[in-house]
C-alpha positions as CSV (number, residue, x, y, z in Angstrom):
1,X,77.6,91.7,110.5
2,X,76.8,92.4,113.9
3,X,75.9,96.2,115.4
4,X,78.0,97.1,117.4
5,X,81.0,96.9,114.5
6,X,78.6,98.6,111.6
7,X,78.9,102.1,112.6
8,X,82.7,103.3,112.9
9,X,84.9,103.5,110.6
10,X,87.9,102.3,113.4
11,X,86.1,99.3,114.4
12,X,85.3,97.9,111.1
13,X,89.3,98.3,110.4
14,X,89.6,96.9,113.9
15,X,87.1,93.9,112.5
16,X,89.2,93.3,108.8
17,X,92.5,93.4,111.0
18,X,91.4,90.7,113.2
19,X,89.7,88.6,110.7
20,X,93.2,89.2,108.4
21,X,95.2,87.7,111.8
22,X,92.8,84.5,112.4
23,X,93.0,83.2,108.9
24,X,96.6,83.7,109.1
25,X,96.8,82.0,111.8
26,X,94.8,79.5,110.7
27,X,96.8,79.4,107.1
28,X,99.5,78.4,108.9
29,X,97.8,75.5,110.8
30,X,96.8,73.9,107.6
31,X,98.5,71.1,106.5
32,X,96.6,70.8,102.7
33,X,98.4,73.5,100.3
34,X,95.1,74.2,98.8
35,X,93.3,75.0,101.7
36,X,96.5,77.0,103.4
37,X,96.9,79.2,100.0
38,X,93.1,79.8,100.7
39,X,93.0,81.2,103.5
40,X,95.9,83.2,102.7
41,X,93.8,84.9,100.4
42,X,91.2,85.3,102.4
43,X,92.9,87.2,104.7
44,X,94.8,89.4,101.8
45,X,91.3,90.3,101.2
46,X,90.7,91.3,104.6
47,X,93.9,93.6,104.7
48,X,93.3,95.1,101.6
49,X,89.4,96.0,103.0
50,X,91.3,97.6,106.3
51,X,93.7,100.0,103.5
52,X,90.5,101.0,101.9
53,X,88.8,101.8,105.1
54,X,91.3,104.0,105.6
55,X,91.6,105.5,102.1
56,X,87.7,106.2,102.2
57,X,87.7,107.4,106.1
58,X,90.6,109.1,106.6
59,X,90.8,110.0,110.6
60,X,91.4,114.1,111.4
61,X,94.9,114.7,112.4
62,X,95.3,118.7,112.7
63,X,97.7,120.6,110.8
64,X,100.8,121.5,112.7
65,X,100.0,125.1,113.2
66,X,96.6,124.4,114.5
67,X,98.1,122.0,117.1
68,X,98.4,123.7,120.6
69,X,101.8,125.2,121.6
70,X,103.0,123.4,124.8
């Protein structure tokens, strides 16, 4: 894993979301069922390791009474 995608929590989601979208993509170039239903996998994994980024890291969203009155 490369540095520059170690250290935040939003661009290791940002990393497991793209990796989920090429082997997608790539599922549905591949003609052999085996190797398709593969890659689907592989990028179910990658989804469900986004979800628990987010379950473990949750980002700070302020509660509506401490947001600022405009």
């Amino acid at each position: 894993m490369s540095k520059d995608i170690r250290g935040s929590q939003m661009s290791m989601r940002y990393h497991y979301l793209t990796r989920a979208a090429e082997l997608q993509a790539r599922a549905r170039m591949e003609s052999n069922e085996m190797d398709r239903r593969e890659y689907e996998n592989l990028a179910r994994q990658f989804l469900r390791l986004a979800e628990q980024t987010d379950r473990n890291y949750p980002t700070y969203q302020p509660s509506p009474k401490l947001r600022r009155q405009s």
